[in-house]
C-alpha positions as CSV (number, residue, x, y, z in Angstrom):
1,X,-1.4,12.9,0.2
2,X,1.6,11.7,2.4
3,X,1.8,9.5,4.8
4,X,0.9,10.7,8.1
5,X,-0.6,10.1,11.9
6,X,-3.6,11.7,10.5
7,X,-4.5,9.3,7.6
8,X,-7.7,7.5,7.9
9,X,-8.8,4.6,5.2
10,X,-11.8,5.1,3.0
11,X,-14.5,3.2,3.8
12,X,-15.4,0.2,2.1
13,X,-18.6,-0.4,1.4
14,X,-20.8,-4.2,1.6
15,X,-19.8,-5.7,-1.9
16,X,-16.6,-3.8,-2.6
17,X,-13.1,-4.3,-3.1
18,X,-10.5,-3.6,-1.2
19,X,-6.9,-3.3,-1.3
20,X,-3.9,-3.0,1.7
21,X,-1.9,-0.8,-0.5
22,X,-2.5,2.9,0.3
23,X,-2.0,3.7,-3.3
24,X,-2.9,7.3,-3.3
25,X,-0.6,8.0,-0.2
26,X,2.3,6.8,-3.0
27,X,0.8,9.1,-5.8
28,X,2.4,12.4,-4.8
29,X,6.0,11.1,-3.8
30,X,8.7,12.3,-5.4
31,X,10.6,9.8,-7.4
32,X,13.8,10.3,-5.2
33,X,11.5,9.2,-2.1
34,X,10.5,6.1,-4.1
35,X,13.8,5.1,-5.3
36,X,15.3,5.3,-1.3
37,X,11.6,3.0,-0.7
38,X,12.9,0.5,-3.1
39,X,16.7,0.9,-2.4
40,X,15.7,0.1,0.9
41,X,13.1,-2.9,0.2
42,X,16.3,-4.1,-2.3
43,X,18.3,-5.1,1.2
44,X,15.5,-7.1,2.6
45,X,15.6,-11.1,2.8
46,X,13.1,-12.6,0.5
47,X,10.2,-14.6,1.8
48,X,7.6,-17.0,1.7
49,X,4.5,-15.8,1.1
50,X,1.0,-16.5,-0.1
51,X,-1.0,-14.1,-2.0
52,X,-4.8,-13.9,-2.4
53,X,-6.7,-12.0,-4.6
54,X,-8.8,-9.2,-3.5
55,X,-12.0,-10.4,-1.8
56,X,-15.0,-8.9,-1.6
57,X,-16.2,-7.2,2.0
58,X,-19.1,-9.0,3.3
């Protein structure tokens, strides 16, 4: 699964997890496509920033 204008999330149902990484759409690159991803994210200032760990939906 790519990346696309037709993607939709799952839905999440009462009492599960979610994540805001679309793993799956990652699954089926090829690993020249990831290396230009992180090549790329490699040129970007650091910052600041607080991570949480996944939360239930309620």
């Amino acid at each position: 699964m790519y990346a696309d204008s037709t993607y939709q999330l799952p839905p999440v149902e009462k009492g599960s997890y979610n994540t805001f990484m679309p793993w799956t759409m990652y699954a089926g690159m090829k690993e020249e496509d990831l290396g230009a991803i992180y090549a790329y994210l490699m040129t970007l200032q650091p910052i600041s920033n607080k991570v949480e760990k996944f939360t239930p939906v309620k």
